[in-house]
C-alpha positions in Angstrom: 143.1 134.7 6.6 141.3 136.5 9.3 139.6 134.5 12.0 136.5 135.8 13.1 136.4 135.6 17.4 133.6 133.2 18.7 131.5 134.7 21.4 134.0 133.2 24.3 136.8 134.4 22.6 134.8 138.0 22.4 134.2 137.8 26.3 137.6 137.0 27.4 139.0 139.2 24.8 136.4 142.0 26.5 136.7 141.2 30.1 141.0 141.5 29.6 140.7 144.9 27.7 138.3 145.9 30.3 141.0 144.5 33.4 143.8 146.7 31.2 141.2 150.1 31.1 140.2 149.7 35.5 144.2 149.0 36.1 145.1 151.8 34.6 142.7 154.0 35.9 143.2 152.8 39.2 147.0 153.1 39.1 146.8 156.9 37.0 144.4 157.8 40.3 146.8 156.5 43.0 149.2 158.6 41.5 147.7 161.4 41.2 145.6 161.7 44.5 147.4 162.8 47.7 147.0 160.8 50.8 147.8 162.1 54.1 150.8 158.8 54.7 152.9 158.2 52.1 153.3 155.0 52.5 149.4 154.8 52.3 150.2 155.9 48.5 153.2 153.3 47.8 150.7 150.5 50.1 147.3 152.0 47.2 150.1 151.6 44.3 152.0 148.2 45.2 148.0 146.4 45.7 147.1 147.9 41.6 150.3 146.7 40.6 150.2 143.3 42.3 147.3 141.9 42.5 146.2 143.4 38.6 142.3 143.3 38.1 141.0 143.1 41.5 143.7 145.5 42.9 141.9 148.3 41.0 138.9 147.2 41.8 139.4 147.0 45.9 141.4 150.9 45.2 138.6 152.0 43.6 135.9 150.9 45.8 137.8 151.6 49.0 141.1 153.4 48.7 139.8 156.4 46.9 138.0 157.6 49.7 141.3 157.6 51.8 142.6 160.4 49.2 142.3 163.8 48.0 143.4 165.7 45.2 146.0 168.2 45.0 144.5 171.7 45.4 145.5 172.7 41.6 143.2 169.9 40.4 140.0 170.9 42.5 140.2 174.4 41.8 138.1 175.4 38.8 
């Protein structure tokens, strides 16, 4: 039988698929973006991979502005 979610369930069930949608993101844009230290990059990458929700949430807010994209993304 199929068991319909109660609102709680819907909110943690929303709020996880939502943590999955930001990590990835966060971790595609780390990987992408160029950052003038390298290790700044495997630093950006280790704090999605680590600390999960919030990691992508602190890169996004902060660490994207430490980054640029390579030329052949910018260009139109």
């Amino acid at each position: 039988m199929f068991h319909m979610p109660s609102f709680p369930e819907m909110i943690v069930i929303s709020a996880v698929l939502l943590s999955l949608v930001l990590w990835a993101v966060a971790l595609a844009d780390v990987v992408r973006r160029q950052f003038r230290d390298p290790n700044t990059k495997l630093i950006w990458v280790l704090v999605v991979v680590l600390a999960h929700g919030v990691g992508a949430v602190i890169y996004l807010v902060f660490g994207r502005k430490q980054a640029s994209l390579p030329r052949h993304l910018t260009d139109a």
